[in-house]
ROSE-882351 format. One record per residue (C-alpha): y, z, x; residue in one letter. Coordinates in nm, 4 decimals, always signed. Each point is the difference from the previous one (the first is absolute). Example, Ala and Ser with C-alpha at 12.3 -4.5 7.8 and 13.67 -1.06 7.14 Angstrom:
2
PT        y        z        x aa
PT  -0.4500  +0.7800  +1.2300  A
PT  +0.3440  -0.0660  +0.1370  S
//
This chain:
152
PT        y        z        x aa
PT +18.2122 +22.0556 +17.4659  X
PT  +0.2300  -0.3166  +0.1213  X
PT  -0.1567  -0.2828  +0.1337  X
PT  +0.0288  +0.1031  +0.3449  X
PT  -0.1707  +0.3191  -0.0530  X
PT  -0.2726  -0.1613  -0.1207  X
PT  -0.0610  -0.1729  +0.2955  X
PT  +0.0290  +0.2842  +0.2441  X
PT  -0.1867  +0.2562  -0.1829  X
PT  -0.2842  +0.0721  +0.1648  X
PT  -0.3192  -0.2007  -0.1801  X
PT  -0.1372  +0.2458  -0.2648  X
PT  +0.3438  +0.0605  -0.1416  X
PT  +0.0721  -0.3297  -0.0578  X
PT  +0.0554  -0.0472  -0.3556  X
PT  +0.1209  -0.3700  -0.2062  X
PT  +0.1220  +0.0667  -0.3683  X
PT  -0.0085  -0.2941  -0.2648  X
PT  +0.1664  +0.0220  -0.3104  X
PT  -0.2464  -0.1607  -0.2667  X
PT  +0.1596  -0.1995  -0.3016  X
PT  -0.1614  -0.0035  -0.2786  X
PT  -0.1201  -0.3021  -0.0449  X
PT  -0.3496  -0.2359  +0.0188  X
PT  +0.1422  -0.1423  +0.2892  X
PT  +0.0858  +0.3207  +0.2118  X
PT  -0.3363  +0.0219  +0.1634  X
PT  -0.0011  -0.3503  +0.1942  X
PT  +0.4089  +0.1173  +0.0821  X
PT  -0.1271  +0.3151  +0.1779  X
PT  -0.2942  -0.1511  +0.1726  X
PT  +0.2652  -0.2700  +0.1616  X
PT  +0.1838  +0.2785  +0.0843  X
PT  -0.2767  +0.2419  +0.1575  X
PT  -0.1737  -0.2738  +0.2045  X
PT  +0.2741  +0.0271  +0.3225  X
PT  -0.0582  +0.3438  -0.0584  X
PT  -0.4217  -0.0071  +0.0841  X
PT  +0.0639  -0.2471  +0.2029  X
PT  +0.2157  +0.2531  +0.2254  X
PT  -0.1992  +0.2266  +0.0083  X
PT  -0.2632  -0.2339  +0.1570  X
PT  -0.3248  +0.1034  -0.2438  X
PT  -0.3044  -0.1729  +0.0349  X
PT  -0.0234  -0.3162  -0.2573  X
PT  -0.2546  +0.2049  -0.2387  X
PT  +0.2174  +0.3328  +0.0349  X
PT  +0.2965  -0.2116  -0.1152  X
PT  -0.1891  -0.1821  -0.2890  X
PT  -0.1317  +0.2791  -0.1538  X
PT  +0.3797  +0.1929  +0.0417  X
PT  +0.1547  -0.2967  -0.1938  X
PT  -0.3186  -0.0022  -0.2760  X
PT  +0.0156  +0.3838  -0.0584  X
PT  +0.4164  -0.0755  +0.0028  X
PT  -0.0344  -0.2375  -0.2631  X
PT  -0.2651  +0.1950  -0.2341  X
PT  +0.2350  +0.3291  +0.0325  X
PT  +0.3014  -0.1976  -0.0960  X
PT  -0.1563  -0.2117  -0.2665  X
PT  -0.1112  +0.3254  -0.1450  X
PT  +0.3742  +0.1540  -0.0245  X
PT  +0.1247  -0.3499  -0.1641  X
PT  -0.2686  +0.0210  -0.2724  X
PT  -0.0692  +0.3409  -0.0952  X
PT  +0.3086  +0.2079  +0.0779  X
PT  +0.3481  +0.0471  -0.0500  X
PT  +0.3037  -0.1329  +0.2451  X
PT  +0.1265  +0.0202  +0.2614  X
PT  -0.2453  +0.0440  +0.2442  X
PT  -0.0024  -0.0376  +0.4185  X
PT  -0.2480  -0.0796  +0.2753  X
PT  -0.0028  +0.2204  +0.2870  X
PT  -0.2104  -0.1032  +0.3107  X
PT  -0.0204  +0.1518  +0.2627  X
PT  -0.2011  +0.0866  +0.3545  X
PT  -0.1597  +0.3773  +0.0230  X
PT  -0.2587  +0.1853  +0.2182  X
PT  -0.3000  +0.1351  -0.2106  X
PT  -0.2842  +0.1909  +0.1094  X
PT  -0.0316  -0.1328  +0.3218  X
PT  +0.0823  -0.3917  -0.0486  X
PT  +0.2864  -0.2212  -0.1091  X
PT  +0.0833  -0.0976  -0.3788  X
PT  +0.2266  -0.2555  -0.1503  X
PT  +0.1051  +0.2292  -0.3549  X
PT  +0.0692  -0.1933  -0.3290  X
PT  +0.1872  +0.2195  -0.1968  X
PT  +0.1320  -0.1835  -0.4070  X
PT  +0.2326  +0.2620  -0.1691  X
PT  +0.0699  -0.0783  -0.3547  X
PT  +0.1272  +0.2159  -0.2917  X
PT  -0.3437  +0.0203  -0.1854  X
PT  -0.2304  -0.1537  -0.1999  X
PT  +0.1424  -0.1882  -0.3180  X
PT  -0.1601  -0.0327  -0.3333  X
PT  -0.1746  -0.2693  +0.0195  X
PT  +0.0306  -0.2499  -0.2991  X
PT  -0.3966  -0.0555  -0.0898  X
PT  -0.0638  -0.3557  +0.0660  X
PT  -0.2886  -0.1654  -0.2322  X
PT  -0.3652  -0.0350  +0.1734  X
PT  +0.0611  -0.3570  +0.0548  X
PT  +0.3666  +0.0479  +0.1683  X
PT  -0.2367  +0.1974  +0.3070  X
PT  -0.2133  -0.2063  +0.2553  X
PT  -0.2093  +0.2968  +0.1436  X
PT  -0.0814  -0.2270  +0.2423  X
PT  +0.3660  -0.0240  +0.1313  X
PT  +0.1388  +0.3336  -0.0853  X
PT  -0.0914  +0.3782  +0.0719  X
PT  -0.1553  -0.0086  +0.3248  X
PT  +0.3215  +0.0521  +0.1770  X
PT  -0.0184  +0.3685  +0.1083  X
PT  -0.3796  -0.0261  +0.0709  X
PT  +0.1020  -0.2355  +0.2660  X
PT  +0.2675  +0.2050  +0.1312  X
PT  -0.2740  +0.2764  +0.0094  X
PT  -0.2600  -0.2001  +0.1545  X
PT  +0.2776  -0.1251  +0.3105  X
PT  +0.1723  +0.2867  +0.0455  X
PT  -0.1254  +0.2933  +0.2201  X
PT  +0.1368  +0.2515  -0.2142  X
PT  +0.2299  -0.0326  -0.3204  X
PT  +0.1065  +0.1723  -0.2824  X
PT  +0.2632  +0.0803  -0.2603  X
PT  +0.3080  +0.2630  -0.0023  X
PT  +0.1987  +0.0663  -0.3672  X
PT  +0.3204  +0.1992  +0.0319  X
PT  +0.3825  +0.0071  -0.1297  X
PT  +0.0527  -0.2860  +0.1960  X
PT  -0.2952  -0.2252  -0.1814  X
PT  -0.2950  -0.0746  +0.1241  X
PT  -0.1319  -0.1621  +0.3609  X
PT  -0.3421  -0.1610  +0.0628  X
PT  -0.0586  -0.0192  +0.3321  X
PT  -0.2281  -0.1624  +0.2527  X
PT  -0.1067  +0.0776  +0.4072  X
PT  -0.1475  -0.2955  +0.1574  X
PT  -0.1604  +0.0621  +0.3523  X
PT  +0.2124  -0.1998  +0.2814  X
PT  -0.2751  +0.1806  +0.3323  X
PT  -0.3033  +0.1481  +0.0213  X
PT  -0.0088  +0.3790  +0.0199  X
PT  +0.0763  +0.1216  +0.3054  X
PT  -0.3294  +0.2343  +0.0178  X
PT  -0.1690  -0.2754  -0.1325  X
PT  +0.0810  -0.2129  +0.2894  X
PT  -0.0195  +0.2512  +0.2645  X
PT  -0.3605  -0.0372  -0.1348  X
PT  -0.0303  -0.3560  +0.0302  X
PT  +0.1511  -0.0453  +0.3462  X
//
């Protein structure tokens, strides 16, 4: 999709694509460029904070433990009933990791990453095939539409 596609596709097929370099500073480069993006799209503060957190995790996951290149796909969909901003990092699979020493590993700063993504996200999951392998994450933008009929 060009540019202006993007912008007139109808909201649910609106997908952004970010090439990630691999690099430690890659992750603060694609949140820069992903904030106009949320912003946008006009999410509520905590919607867009946890969207840039689960962002982060998912691509600070692809820079440490798999191989290049890998790309961020984000995009708007319609799930079951309620709106989802869709985090979608592709990368070509897990590398052999060199094994650090005990002492090179803070468990208090490392490995919590996709337990966080799990926690935010209203459904996630991963997908290996020929083209590598995507973890992926649906974060709730509305309230089920049943649910609300409900409500109100």
């Amino acid at each position: 999709m060009t540019t202006a596609q993007l912008h007139a596709a109808p909201r649910g097929e609106v997908e952004h694509v970010f090439s990630l370099p691999h690099s430690p500073d890659a992750v603060s480069s694609i949140r820069r460029r992903i904030r106009p993006v949320l912003a946008g799209w006009n999410l509520a503060d905590e919607v867009r904070d946890d969207v840039m957190l689960v962002v982060s995790e998912l691509l600070t996951n692809a820079i440490v433990h798999a191989l290049p290149p890998a790309t961020l796909r984000l995009s708007r969909c319609r799930e079951g009933g309620y709106e989802a901003v869709r985090v979608d990092v592709n990368d070509m699979g897990p590398a052999i990791p060199a094994q650090p020493s005990p002492c090179a590993v803070d468990p208090d700063e490392h490995g919590r990453g996709l337990d966080i993504v799990t926690a935010l996200a209203t459904r996630c999951g991963v997908r290996v095939g020929a083209g590598g392998t995507s973890r992926w994450a649906e974060l709730r933008v509305t309230q089920d539409c049943a649910r609300t009929d409900a409500v109100g």
